[in-house]
PDB file as gemmi writes it, atoms N, CA and C in Angstrom:
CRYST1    1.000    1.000    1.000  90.00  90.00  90.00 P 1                      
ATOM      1  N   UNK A   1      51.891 183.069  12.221  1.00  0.00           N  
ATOM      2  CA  UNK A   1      52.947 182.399  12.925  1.00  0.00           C  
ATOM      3  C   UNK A   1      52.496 180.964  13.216  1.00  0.00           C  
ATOM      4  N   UNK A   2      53.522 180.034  12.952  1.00  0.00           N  
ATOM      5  CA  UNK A   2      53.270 178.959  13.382  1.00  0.00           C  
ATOM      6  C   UNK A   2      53.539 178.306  14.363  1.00  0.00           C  
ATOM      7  N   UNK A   3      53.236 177.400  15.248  1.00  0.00           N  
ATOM      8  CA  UNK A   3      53.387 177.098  16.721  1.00  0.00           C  
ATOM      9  C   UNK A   3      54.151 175.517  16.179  1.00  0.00           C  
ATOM     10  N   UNK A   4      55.332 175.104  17.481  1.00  0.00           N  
ATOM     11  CA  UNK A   4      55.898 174.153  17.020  1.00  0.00           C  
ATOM     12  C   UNK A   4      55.248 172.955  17.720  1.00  0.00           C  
ATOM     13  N   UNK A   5      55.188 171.502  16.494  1.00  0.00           N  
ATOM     14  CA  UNK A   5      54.473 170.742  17.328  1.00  0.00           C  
ATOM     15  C   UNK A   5      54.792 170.303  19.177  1.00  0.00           C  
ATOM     16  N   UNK A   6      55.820 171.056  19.486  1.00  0.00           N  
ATOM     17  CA  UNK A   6      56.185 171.078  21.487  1.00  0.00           C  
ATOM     18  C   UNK A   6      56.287 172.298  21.535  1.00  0.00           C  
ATOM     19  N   UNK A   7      55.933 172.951  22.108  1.00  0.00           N  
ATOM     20  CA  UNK A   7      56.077 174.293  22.530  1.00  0.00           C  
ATOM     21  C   UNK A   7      57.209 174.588  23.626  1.00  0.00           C  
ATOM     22  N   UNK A   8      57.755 173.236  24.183  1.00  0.00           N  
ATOM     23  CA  UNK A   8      58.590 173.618  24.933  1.00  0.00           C  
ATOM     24  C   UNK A   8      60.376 173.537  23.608  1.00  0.00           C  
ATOM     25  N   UNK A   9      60.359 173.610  22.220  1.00  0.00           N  
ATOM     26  CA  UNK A   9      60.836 173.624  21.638  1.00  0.00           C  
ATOM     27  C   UNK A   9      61.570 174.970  21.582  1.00  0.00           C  
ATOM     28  N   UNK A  10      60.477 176.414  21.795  1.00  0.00           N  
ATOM     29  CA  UNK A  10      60.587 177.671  22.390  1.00  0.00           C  
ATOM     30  C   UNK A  10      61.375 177.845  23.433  1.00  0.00           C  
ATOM     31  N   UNK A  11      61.821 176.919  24.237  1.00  0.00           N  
ATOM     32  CA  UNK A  11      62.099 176.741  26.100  1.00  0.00           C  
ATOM     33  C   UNK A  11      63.940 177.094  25.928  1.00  0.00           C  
ATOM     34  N   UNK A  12      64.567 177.595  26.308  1.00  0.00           N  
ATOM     35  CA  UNK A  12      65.935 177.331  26.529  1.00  0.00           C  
ATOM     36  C   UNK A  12      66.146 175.871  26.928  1.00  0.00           C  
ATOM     37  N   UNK A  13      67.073 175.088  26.924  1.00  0.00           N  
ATOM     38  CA  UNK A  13      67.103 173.534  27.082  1.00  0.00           C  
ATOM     39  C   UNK A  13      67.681 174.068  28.816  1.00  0.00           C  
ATOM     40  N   UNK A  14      68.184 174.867  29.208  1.00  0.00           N  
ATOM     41  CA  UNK A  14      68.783 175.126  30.476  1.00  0.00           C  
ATOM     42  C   UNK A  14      67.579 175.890  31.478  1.00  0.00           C  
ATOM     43  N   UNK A  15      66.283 175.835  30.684  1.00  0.00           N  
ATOM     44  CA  UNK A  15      65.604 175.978  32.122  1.00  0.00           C  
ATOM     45  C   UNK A  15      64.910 175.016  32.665  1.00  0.00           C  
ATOM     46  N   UNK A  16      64.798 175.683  33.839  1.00  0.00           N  
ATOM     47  CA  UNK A  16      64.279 174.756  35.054  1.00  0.00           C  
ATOM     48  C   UNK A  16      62.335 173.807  34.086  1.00  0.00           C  
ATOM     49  N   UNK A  17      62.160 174.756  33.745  1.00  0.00           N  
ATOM     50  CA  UNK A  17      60.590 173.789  33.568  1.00  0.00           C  
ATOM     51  C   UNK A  17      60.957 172.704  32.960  1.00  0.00           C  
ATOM     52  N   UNK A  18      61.920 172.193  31.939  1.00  0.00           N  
ATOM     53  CA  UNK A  18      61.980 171.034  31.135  1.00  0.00           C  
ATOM     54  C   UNK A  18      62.440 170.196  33.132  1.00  0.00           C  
ATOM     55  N   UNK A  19      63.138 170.226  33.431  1.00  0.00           N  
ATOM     56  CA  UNK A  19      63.119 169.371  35.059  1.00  0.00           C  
ATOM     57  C   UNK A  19      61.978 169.457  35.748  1.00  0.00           C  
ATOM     58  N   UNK A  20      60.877 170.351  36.042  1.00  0.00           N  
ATOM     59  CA  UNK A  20      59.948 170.603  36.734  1.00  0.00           C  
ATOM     60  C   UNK A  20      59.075 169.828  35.588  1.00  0.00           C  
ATOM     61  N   UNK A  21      58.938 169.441  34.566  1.00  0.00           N  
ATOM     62  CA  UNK A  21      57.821 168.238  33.757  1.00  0.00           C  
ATOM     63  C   UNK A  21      58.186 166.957  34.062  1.00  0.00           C  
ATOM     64  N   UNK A  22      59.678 166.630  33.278  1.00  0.00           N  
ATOM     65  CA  UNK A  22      60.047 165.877  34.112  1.00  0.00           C  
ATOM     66  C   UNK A  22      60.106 164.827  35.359  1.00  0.00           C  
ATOM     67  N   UNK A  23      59.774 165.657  36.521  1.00  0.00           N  
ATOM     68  CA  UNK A  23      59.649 165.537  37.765  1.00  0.00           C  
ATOM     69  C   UNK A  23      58.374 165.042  37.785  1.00  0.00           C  
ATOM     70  N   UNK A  24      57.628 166.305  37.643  1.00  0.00           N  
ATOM     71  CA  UNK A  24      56.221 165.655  37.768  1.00  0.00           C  
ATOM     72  C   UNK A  24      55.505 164.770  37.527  1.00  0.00           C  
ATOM     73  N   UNK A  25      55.838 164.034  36.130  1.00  0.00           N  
ATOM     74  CA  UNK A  25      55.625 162.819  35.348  1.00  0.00           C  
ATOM     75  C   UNK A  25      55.776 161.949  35.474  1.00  0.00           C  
ATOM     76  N   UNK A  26      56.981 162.205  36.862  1.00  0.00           N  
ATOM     77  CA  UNK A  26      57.426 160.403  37.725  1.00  0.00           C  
ATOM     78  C   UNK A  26      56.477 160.492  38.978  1.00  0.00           C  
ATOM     79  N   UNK A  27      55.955 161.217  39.289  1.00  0.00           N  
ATOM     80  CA  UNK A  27      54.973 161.234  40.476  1.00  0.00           C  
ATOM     81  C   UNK A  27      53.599 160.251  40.382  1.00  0.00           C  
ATOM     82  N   UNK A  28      53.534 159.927  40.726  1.00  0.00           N  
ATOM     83  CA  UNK A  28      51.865 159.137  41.234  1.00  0.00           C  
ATOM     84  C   UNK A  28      51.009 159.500  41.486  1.00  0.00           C  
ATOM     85  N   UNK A  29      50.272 160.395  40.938  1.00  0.00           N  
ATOM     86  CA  UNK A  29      49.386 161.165  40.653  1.00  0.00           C  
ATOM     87  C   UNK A  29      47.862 160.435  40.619  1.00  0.00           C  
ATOM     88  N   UNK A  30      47.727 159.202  40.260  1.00  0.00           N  
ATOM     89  CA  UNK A  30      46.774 158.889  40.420  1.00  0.00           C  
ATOM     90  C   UNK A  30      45.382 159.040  41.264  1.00  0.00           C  
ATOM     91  N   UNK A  31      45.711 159.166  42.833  1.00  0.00           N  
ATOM     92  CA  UNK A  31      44.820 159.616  43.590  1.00  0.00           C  
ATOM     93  C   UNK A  31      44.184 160.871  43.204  1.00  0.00           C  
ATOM     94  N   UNK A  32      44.895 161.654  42.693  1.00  0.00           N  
ATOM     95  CA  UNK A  32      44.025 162.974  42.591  1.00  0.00           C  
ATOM     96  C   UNK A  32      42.742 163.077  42.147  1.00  0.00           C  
ATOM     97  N   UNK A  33      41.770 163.600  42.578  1.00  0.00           N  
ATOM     98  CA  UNK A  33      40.159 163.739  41.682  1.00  0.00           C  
ATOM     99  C   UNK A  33      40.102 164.349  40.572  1.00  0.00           C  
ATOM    100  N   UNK A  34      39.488 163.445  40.233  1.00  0.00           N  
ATOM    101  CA  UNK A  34      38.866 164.085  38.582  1.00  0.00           C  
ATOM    102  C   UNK A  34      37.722 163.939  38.351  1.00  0.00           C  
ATOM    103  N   UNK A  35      37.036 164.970  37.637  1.00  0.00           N  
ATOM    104  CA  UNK A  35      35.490 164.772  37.906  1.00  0.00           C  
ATOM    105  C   UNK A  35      35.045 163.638  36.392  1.00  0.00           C  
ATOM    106  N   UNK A  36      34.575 162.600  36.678  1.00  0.00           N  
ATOM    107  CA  UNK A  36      34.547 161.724  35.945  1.00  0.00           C  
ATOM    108  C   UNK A  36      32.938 161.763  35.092  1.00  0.00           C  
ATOM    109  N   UNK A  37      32.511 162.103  36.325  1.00  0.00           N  
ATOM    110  CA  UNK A  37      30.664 162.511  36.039  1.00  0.00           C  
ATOM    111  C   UNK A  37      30.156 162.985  34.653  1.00  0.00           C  
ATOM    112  N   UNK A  38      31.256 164.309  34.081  1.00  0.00           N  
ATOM    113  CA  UNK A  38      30.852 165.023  33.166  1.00  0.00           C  
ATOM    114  C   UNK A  38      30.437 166.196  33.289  1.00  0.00           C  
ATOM    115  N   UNK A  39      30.200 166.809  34.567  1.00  0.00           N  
ATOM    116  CA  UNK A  39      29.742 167.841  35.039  1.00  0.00           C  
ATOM    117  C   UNK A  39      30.600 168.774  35.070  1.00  0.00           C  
ATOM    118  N   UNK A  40      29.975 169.966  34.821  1.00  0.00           N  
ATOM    119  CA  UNK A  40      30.869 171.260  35.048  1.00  0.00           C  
ATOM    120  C   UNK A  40      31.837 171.548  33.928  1.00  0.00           C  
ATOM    121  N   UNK A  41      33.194 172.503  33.895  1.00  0.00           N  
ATOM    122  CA  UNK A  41      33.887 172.540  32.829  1.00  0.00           C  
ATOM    123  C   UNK A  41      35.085 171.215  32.968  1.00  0.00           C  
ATOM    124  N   UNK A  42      35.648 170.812  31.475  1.00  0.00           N  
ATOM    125  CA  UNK A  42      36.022 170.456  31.807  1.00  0.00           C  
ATOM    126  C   UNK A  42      37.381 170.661  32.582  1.00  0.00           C  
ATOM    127  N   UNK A  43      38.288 170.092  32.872  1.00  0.00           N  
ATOM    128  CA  UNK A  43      39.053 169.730  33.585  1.00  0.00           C  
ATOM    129  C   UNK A  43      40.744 169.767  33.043  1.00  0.00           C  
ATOM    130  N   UNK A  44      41.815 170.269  33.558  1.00  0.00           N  
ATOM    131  CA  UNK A  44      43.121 170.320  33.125  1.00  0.00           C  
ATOM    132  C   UNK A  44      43.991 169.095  34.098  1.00  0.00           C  
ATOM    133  N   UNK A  45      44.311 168.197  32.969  1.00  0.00           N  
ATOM    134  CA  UNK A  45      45.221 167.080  33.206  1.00  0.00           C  
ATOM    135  C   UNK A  45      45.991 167.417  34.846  1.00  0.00           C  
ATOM    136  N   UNK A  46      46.068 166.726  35.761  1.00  0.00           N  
ATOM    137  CA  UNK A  46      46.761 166.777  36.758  1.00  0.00           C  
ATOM    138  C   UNK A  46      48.118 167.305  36.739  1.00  0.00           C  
ATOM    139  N   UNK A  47      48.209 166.710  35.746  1.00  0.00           N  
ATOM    140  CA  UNK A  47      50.360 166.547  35.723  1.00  0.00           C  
ATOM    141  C   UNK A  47      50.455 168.288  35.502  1.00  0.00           C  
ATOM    142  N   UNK A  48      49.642 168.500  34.436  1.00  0.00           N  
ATOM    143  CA  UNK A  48      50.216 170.052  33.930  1.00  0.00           C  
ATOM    144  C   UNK A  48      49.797 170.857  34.661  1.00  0.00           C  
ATOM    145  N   UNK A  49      48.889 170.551  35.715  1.00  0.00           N  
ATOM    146  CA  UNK A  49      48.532 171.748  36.894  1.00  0.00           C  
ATOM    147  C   UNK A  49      49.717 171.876  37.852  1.00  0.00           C  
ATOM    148  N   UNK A  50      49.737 170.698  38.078  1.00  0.00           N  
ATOM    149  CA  UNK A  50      51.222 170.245  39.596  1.00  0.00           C  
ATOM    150  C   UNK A  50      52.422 171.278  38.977  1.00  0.00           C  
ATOM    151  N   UNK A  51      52.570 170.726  37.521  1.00  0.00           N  
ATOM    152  CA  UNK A  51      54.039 171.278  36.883  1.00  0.00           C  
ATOM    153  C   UNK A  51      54.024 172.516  36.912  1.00  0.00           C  
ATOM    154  N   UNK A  52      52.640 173.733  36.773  1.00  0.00           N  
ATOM    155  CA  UNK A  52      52.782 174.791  36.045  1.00  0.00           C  
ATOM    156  C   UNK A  52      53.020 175.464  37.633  1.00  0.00           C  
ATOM    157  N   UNK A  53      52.517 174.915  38.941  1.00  0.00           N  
ATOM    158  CA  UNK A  53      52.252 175.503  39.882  1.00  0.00           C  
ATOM    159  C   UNK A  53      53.759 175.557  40.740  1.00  0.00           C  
ATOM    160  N   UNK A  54      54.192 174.409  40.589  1.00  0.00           N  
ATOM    161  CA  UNK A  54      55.706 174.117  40.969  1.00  0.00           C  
ATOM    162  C   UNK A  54      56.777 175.427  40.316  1.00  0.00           C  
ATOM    163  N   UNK A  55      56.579 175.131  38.697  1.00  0.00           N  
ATOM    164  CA  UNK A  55      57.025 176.164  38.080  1.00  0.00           C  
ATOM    165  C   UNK A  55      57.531 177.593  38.620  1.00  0.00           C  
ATOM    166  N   UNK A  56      56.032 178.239  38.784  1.00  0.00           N  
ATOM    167  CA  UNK A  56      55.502 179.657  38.696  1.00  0.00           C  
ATOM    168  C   UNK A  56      56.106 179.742  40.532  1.00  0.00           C  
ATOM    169  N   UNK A  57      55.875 178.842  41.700  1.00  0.00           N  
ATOM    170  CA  UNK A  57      56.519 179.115  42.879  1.00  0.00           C  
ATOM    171  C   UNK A  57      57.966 179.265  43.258  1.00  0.00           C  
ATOM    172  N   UNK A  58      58.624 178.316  42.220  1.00  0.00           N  
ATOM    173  CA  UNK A  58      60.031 178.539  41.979  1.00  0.00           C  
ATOM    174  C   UNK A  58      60.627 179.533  40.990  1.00  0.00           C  
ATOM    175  N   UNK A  59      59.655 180.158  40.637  1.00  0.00           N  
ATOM    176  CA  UNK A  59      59.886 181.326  40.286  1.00  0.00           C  
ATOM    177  C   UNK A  59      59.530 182.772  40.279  1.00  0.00           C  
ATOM    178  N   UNK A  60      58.885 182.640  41.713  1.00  0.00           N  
ATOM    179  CA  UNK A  60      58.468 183.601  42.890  1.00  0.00           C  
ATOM    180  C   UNK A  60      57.261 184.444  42.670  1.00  0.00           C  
ATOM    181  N   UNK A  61      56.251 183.281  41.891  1.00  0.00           N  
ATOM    182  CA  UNK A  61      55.064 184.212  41.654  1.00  0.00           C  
ATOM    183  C   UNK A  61      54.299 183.550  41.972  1.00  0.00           C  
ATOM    184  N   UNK A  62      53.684 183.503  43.609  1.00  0.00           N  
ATOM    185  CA  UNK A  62      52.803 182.959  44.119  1.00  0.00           C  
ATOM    186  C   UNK A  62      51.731 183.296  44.306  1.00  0.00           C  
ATOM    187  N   UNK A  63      51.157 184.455  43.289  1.00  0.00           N  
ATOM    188  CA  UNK A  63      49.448 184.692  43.118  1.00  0.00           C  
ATOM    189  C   UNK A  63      49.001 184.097  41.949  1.00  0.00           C  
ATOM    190  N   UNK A  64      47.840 183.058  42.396  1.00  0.00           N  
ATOM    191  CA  UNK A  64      47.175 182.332  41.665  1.00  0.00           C  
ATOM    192  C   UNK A  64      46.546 183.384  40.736  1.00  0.00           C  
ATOM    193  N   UNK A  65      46.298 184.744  41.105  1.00  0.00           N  
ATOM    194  CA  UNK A  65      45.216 185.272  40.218  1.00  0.00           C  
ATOM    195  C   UNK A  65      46.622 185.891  38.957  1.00  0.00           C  
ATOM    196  N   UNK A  66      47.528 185.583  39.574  1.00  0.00           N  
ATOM    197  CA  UNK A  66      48.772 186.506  37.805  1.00  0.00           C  
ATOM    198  C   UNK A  66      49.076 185.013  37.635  1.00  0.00           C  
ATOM    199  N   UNK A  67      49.327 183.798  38.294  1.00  0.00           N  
ATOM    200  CA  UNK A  67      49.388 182.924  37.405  1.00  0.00           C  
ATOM    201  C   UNK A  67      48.340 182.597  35.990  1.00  0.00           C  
TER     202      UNK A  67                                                      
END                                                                             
């Protein structure tokens, strides 16, 4: 199987996550930490953490461990 180069190509155009990326992408995000050092694993882009977490609460699954 092949994966499409967007995966949100898969997405119904009527759900909420294409607005919840969206959203997030106009935010100012900058302040957030990032470990710049090199240390440790690395690290998942800000935007797609905010988005996936927004997501998954508006859609009533607020355990981090089944996210």
């Amino acid at each position: 199987m092949l994966l499409p180069p967007d995966l949100r190509d898969w997405v119904p155009e009527d759900d909420l996550v294409h607005f919840v990326i969206e959203a997030v992408d106009r935010l100012p995000l900058e302040s957030f930490r990032v470990n710049h050092r090199g240390t440790g694993d690395k690290q998942f882009p800000p935007h797609m953490m905010l988005a996936l977490l927004i997501y998954r609460y508006a859609n009533g699954l607020f355990s981090s461990r089944k996210i």
